[in-house]
Biotite code that builds the C-alpha atoms (Angstrom):
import biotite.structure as struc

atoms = struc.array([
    struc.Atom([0.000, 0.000, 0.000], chain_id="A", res_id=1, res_name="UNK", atom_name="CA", element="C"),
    struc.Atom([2.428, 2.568, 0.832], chain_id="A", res_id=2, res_name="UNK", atom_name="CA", element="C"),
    struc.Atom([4.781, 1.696, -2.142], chain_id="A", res_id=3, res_name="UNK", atom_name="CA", element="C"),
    struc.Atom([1.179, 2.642, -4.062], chain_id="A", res_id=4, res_name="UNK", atom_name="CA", element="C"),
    struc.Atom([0.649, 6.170, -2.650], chain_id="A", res_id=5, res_name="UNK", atom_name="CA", element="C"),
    struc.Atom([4.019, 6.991, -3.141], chain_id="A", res_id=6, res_name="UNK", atom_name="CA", element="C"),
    struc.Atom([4.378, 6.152, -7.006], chain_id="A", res_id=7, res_name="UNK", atom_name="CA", element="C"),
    struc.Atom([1.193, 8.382, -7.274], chain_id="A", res_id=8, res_name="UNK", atom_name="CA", element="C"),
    struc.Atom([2.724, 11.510, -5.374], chain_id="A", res_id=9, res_name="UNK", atom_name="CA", element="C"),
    struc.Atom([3.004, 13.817, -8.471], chain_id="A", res_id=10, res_name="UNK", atom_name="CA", element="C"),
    struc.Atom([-1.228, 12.926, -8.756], chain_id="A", res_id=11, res_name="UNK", atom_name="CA", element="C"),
    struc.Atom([-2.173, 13.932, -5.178], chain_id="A", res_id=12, res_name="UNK", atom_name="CA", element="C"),
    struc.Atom([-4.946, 15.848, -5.027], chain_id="A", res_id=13, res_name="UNK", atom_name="CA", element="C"),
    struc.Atom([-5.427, 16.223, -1.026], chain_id="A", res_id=14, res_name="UNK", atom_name="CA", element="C"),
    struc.Atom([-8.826, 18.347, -1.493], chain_id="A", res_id=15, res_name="UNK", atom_name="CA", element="C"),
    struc.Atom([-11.009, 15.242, -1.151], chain_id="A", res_id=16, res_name="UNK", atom_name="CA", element="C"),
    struc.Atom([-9.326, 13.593, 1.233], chain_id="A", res_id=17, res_name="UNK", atom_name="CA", element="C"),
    struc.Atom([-9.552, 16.168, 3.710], chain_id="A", res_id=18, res_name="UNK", atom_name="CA", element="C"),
    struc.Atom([-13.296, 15.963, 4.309], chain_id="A", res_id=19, res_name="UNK", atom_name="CA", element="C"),
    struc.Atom([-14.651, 14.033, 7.277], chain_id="A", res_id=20, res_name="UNK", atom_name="CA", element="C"),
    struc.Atom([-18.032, 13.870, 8.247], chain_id="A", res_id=21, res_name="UNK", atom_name="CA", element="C"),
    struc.Atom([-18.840, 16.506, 5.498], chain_id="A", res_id=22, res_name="UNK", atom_name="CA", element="C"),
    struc.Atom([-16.758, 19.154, 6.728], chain_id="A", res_id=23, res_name="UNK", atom_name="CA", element="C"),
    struc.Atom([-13.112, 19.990, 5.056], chain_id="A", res_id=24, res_name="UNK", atom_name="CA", element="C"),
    struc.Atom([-10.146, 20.022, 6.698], chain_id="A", res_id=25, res_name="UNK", atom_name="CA", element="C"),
    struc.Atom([-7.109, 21.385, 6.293], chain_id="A", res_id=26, res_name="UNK", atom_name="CA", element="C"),
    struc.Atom([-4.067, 18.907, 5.990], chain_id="A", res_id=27, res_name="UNK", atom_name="CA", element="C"),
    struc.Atom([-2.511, 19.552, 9.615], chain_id="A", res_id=28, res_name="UNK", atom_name="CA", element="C"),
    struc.Atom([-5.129, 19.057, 10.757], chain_id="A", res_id=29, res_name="UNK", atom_name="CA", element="C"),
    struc.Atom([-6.164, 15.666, 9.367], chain_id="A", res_id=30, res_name="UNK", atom_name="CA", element="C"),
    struc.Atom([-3.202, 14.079, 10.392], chain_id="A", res_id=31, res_name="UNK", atom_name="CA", element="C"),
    struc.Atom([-3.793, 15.313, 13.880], chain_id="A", res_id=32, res_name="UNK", atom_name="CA", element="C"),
    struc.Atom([-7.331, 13.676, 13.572], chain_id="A", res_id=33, res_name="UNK", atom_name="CA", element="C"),
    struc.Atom([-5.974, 10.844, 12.195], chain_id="A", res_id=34, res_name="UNK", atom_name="CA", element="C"),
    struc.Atom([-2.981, 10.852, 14.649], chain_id="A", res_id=35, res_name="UNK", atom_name="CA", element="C"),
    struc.Atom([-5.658, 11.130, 17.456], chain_id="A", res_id=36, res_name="UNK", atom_name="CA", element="C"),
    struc.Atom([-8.225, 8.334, 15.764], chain_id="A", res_id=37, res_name="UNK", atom_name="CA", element="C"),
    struc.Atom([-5.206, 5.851, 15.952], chain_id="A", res_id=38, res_name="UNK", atom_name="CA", element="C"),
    struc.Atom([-3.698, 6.426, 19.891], chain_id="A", res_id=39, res_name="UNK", atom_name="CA", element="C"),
    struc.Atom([-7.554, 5.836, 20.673], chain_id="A", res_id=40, res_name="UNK", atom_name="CA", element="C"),
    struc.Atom([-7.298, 2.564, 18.201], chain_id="A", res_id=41, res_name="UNK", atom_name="CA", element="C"),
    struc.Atom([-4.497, 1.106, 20.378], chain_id="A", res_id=42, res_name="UNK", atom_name="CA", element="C"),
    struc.Atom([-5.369, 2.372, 23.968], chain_id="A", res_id=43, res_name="UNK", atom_name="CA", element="C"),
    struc.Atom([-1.849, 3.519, 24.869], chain_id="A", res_id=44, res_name="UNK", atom_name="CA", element="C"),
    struc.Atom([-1.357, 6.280, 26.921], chain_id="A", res_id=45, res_name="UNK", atom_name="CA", element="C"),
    struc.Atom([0.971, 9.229, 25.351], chain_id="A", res_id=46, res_name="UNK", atom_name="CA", element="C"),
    struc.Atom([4.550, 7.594, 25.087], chain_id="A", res_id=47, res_name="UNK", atom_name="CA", element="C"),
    struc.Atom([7.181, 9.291, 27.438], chain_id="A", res_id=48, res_name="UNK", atom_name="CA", element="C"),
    struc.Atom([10.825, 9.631, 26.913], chain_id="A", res_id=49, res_name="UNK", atom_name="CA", element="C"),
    struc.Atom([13.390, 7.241, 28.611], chain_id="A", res_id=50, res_name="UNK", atom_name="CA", element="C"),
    struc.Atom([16.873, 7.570, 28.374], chain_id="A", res_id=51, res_name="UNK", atom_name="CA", element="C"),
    struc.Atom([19.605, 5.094, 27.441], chain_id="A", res_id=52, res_name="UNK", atom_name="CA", element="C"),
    struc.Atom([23.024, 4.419, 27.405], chain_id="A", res_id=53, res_name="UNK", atom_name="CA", element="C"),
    struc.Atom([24.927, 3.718, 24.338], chain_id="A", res_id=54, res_name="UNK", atom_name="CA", element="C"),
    struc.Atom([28.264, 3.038, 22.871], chain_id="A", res_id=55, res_name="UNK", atom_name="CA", element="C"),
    struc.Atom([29.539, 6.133, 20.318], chain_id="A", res_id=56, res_name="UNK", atom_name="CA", element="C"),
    struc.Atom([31.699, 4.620, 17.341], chain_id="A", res_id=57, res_name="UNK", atom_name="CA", element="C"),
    struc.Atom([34.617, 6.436, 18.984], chain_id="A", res_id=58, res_name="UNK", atom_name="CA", element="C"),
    struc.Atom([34.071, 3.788, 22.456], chain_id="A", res_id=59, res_name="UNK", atom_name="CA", element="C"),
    struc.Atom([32.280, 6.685, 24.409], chain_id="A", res_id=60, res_name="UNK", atom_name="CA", element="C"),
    struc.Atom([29.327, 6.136, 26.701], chain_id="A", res_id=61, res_name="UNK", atom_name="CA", element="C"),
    struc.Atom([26.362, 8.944, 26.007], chain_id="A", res_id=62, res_name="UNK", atom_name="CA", element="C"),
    struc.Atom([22.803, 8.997, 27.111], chain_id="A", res_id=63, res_name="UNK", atom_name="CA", element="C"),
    struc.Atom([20.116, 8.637, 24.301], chain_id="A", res_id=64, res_name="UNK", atom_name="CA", element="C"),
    struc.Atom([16.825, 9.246, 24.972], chain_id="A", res_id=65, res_name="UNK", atom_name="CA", element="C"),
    struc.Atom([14.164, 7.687, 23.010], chain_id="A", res_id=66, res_name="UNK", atom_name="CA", element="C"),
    struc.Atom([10.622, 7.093, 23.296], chain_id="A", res_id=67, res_name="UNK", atom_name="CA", element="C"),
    struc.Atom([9.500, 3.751, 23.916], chain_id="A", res_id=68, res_name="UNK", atom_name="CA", element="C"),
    struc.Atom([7.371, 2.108, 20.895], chain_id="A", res_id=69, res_name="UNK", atom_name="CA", element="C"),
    struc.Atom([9.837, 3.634, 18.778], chain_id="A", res_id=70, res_name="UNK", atom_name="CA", element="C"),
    struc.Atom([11.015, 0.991, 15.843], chain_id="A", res_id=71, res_name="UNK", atom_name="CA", element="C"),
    struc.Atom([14.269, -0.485, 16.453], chain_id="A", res_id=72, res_name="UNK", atom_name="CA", element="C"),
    struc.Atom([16.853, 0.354, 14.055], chain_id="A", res_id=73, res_name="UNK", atom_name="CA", element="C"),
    struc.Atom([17.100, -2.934, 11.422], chain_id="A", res_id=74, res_name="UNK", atom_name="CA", element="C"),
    struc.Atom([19.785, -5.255, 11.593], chain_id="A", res_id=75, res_name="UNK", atom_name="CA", element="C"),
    struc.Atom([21.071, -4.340, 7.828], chain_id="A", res_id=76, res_name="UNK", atom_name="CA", element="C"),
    struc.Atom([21.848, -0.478, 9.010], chain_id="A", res_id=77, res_name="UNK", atom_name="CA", element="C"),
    struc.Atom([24.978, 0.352, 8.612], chain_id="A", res_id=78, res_name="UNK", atom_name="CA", element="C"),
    struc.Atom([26.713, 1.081, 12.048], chain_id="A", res_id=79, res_name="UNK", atom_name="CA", element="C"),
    struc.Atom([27.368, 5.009, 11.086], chain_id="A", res_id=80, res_name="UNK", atom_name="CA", element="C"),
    struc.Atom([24.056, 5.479, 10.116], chain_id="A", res_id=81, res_name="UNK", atom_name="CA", element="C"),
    struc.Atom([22.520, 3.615, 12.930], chain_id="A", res_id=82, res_name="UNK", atom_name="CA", element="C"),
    struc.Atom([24.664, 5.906, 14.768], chain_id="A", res_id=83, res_name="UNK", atom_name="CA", element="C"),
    struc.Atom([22.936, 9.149, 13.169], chain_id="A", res_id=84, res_name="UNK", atom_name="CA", element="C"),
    struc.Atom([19.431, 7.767, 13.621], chain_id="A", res_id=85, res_name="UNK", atom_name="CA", element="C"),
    struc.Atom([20.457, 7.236, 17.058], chain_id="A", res_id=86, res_name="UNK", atom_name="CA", element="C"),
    struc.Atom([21.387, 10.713, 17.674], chain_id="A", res_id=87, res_name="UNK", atom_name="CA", element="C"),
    struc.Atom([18.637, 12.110, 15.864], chain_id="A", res_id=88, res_name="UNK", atom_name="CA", element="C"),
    struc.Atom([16.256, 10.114, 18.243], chain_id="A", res_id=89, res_name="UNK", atom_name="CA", element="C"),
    struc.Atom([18.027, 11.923, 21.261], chain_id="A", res_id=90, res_name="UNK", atom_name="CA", element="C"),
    struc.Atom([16.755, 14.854, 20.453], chain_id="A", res_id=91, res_name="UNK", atom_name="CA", element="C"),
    struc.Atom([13.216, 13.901, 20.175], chain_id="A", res_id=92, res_name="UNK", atom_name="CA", element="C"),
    struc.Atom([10.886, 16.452, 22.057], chain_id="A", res_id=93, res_name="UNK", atom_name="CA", element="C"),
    struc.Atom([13.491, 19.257, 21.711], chain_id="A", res_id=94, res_name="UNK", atom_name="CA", element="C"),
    struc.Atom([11.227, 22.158, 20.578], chain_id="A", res_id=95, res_name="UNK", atom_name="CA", element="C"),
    struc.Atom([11.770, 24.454, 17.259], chain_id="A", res_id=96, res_name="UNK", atom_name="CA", element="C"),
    struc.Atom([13.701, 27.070, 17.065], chain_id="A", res_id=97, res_name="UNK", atom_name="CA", element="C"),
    struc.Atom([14.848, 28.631, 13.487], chain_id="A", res_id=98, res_name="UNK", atom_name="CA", element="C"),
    struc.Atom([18.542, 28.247, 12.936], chain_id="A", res_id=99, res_name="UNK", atom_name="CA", element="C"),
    struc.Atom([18.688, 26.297, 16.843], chain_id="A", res_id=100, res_name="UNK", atom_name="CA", element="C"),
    struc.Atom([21.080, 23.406, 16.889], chain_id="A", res_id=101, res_name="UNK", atom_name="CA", element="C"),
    struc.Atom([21.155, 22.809, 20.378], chain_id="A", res_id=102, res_name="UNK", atom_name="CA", element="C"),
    struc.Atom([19.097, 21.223, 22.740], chain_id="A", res_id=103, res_name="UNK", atom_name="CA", element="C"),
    struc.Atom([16.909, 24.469, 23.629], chain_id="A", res_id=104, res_name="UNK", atom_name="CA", element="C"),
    struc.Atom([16.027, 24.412, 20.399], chain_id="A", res_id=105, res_name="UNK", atom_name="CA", element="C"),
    struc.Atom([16.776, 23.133, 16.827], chain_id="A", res_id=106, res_name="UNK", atom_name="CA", element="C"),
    struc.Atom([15.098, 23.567, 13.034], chain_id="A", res_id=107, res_name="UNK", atom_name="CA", element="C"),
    struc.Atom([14.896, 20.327, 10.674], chain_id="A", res_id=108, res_name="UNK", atom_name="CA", element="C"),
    struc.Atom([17.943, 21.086, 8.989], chain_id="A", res_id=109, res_name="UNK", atom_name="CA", element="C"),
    struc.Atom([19.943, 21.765, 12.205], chain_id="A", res_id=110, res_name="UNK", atom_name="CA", element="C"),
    struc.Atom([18.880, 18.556, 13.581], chain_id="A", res_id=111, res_name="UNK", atom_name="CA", element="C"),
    struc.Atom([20.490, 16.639, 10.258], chain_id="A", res_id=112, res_name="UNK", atom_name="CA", element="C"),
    struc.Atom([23.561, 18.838, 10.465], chain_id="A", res_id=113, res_name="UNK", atom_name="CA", element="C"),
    struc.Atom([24.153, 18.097, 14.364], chain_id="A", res_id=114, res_name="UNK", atom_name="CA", element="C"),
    struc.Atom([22.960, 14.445, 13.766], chain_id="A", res_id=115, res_name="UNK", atom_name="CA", element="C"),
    struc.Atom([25.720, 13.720, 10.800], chain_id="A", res_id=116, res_name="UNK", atom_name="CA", element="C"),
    struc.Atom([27.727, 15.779, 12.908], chain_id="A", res_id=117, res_name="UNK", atom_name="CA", element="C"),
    struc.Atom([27.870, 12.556, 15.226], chain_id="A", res_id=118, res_name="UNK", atom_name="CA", element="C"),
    struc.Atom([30.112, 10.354, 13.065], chain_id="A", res_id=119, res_name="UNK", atom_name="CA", element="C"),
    struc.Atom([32.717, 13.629, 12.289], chain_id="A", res_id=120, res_name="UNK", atom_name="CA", element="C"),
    struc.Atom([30.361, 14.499, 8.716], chain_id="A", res_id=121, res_name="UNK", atom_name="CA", element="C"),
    struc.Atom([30.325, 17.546, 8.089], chain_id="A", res_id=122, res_name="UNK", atom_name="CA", element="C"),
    struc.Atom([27.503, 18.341, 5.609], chain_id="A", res_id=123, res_name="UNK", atom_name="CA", element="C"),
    struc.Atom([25.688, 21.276, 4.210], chain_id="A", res_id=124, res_name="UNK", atom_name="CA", element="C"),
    struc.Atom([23.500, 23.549, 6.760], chain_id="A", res_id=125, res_name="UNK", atom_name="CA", element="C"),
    struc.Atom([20.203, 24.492, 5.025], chain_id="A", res_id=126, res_name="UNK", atom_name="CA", element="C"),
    struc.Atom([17.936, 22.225, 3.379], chain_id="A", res_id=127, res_name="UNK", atom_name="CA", element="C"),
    struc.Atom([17.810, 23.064, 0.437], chain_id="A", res_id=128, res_name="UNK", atom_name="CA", element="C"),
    struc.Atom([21.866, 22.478, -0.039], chain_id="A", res_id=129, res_name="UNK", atom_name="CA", element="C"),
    struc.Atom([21.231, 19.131, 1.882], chain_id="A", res_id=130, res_name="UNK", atom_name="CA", element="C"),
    struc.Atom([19.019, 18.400, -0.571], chain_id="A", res_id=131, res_name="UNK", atom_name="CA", element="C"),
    struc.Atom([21.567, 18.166, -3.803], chain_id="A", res_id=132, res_name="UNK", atom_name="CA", element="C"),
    struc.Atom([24.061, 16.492, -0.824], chain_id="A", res_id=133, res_name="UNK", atom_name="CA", element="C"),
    struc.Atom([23.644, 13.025, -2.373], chain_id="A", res_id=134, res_name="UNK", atom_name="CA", element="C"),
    struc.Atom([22.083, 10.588, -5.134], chain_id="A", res_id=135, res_name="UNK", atom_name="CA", element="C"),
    struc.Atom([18.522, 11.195, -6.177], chain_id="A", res_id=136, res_name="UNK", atom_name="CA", element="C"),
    struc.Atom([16.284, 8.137, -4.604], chain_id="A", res_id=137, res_name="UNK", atom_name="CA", element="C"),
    struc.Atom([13.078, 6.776, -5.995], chain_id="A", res_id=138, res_name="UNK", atom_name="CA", element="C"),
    struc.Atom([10.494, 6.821, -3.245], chain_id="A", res_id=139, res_name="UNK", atom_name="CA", element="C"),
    struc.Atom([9.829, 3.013, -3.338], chain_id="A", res_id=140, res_name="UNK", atom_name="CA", element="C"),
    struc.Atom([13.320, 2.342, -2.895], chain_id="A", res_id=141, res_name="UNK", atom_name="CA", element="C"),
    struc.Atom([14.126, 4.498, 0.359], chain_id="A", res_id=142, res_name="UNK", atom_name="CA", element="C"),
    struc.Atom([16.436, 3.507, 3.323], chain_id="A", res_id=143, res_name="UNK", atom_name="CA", element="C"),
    struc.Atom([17.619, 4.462, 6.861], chain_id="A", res_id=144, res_name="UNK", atom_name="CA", element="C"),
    struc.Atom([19.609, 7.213, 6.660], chain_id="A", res_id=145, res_name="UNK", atom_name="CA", element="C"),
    struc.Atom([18.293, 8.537, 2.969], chain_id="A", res_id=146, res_name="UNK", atom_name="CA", element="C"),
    struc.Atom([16.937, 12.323, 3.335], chain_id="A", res_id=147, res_name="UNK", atom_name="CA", element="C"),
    struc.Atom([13.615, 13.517, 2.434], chain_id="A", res_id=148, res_name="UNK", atom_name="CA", element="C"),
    struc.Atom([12.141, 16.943, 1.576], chain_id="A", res_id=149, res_name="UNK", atom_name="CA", element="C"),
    struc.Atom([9.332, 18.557, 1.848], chain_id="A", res_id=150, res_name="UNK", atom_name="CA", element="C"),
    struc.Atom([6.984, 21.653, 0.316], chain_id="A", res_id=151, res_name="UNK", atom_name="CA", element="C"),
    struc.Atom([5.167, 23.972, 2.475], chain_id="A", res_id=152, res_name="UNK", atom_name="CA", element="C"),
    struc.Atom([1.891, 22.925, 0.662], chain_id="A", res_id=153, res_name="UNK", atom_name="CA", element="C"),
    struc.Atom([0.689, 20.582, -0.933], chain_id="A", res_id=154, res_name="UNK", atom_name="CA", element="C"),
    struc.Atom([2.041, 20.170, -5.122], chain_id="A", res_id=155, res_name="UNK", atom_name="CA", element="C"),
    struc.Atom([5.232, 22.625, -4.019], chain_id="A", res_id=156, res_name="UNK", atom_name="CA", element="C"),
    struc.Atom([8.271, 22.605, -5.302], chain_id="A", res_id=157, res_name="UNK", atom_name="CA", element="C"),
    struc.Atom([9.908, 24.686, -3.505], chain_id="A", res_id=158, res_name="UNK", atom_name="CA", element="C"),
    struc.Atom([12.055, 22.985, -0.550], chain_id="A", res_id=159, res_name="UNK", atom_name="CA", element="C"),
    struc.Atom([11.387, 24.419, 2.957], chain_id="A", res_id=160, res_name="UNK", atom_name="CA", element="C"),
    struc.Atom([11.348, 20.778, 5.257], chain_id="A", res_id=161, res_name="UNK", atom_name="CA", element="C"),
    struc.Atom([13.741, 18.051, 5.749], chain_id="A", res_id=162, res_name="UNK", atom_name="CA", element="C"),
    struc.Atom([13.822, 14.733, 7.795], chain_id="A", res_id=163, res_name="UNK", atom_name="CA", element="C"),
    struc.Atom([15.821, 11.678, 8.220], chain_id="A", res_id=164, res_name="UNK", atom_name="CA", element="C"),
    struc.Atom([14.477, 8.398, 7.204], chain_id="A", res_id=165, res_name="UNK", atom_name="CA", element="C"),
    struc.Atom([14.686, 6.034, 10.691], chain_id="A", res_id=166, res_name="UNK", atom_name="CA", element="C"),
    struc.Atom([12.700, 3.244, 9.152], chain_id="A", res_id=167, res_name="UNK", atom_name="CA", element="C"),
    struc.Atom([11.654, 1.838, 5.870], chain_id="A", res_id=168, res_name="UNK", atom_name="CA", element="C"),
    struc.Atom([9.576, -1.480, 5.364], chain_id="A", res_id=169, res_name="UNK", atom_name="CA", element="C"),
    struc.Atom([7.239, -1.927, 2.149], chain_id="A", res_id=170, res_name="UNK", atom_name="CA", element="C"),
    struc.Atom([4.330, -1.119, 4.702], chain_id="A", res_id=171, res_name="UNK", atom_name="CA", element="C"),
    struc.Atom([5.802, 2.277, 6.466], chain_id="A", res_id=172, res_name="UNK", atom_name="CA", element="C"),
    struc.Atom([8.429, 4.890, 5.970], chain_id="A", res_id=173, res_name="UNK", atom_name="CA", element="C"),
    struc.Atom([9.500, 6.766, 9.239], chain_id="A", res_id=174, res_name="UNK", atom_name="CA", element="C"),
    struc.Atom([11.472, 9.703, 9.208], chain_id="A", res_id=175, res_name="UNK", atom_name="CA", element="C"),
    struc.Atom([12.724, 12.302, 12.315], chain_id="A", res_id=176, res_name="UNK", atom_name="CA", element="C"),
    struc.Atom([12.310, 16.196, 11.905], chain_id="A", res_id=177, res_name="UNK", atom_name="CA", element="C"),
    struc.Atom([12.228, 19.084, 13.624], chain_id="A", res_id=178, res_name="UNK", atom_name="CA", element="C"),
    struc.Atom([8.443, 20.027, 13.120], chain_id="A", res_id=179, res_name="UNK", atom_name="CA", element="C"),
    struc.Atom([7.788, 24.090, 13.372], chain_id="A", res_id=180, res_name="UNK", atom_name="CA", element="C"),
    struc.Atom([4.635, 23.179, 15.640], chain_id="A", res_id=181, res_name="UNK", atom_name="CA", element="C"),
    struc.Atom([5.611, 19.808, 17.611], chain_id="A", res_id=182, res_name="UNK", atom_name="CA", element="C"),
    struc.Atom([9.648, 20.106, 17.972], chain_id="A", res_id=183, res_name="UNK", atom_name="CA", element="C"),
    struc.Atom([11.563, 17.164, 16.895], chain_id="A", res_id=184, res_name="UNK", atom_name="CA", element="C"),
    struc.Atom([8.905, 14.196, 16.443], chain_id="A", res_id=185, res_name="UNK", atom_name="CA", element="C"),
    struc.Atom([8.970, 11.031, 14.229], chain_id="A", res_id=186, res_name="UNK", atom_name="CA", element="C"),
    struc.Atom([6.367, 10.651, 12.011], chain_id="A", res_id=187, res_name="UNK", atom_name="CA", element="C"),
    struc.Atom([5.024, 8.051, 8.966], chain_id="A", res_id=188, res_name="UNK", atom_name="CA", element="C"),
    struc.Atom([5.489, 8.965, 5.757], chain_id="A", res_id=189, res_name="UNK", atom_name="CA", element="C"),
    struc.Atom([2.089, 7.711, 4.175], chain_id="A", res_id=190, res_name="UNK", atom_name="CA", element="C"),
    struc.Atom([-0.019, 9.895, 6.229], chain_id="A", res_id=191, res_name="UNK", atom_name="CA", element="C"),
    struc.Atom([-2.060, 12.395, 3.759], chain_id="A", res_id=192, res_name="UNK", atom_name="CA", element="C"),
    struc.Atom([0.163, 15.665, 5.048], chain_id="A", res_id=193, res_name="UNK", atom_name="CA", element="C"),
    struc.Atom([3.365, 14.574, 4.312], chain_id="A", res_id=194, res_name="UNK", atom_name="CA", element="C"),
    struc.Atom([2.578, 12.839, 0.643], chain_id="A", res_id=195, res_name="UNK", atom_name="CA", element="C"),
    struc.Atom([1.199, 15.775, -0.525], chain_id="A", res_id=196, res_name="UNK", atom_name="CA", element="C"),
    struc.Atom([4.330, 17.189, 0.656], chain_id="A", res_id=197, res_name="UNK", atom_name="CA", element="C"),
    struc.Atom([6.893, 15.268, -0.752], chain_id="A", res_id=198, res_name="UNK", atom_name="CA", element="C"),
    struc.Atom([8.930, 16.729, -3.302], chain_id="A", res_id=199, res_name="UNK", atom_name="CA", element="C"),
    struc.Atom([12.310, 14.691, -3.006], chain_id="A", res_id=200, res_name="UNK", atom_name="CA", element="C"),
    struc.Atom([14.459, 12.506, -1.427], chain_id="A", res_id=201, res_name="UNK", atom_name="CA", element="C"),
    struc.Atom([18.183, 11.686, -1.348], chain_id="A", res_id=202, res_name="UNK", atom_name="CA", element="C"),
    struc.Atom([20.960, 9.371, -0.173], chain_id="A", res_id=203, res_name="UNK", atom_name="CA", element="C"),
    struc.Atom([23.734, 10.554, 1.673], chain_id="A", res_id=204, res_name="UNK", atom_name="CA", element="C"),
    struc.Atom([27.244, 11.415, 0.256], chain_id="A", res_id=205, res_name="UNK", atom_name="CA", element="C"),
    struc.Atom([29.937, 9.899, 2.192], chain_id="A", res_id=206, res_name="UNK", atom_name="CA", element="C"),
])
């Protein structure tokens, strides 16, 4: 399914998704409905963070915090991009700040830049040079570790979000960003919002 709604991004037409009980509405806040509609599905109460300790490539000890429910990273993830992902998750509930890259406050492409920045890669700042910072990628074929970029409304082209793939199975595609409303979150993919989105994605230079 979502290998489906991907190959028909350059379609999307969000209008008629958006209405719900005869009423439109806008795309933020479908996926909040939606969001809502499926932590009532499972019963769970709101996930908190808990911290861990892992091992840094360099043999160092550093706390990660992560939220629990969150997908492991697969087996097949290369150890400096498990690494990255594993940053990135550390800074999940840090809120948004433009140009932040600190823990008081960071923007999606500061969280990338500080993530990378993990494994001694230096790469470009703002998103839109992140976003020629690697080979083109086909949305079906997406990885950990690939980056993908976002409009500020649906059928864009104009590059103003970035996030960092964490997950990618034929049924889901997770990536981390720093969102302008929620601070740095994980979120699917496939959800309406973020498809009609989508303008690009890439895979890292190294």
């Amino acid at each position: 399914m979502l290998l489906l709604a991907l190959s028909a991004l350059p379609g999307c037409n969000a209008g008629k998704v958006n209405y719900r009980n005869g009423r439109y509405h806008s795309a933020r806040d479908m996926a909040r409905i939606k969001a809502a509609e499926r932590a009532r599905g499972r019963g769970r109460a709101p996930a908190t963070t808990v911290k861990t300790k892992t091992k840094t490539a360099a043999g160092r000890t550093k706390m990660v915090a992560r939220r629990p429910g969150a997908a492991p990273i697969a087996a097949n993830v290369s150890a400096p991009i498990a690494e990255v992902i594993q940053t990135a998750r550390s800074y999940q509930g840090v809120p948004y700040k433009y140009g932040g890259t600190t823990r008081l406050g960071m923007d999606c492409s500061g969280l990338l830049y500080e993530s990378f920045a993990a494994i001694n890669l230096s790469i470009p700042r703002s998103s839109n040079e992140q976003a020629v910072w690697g080979a083109p990628v086909k949305p079906q074929e997406l990885q950990p570790g690939d980056l993908v970029f976002f409009g500020a409304s649906p059928g864009s082209n104009t590059i103003t979000h970035v996030g960092l793939v964490t997950v990618a199975t034929p049924e889901s595609v997770q990536f981390i960003h720093a969102s302008s409303s929620l601070g740095v979150i994980e979120n699917a993919l496939e959800t309406d919002y973020y498809l009609s989105r989508f303008i690009k994605a890439v895979r890292p230079r190294f």
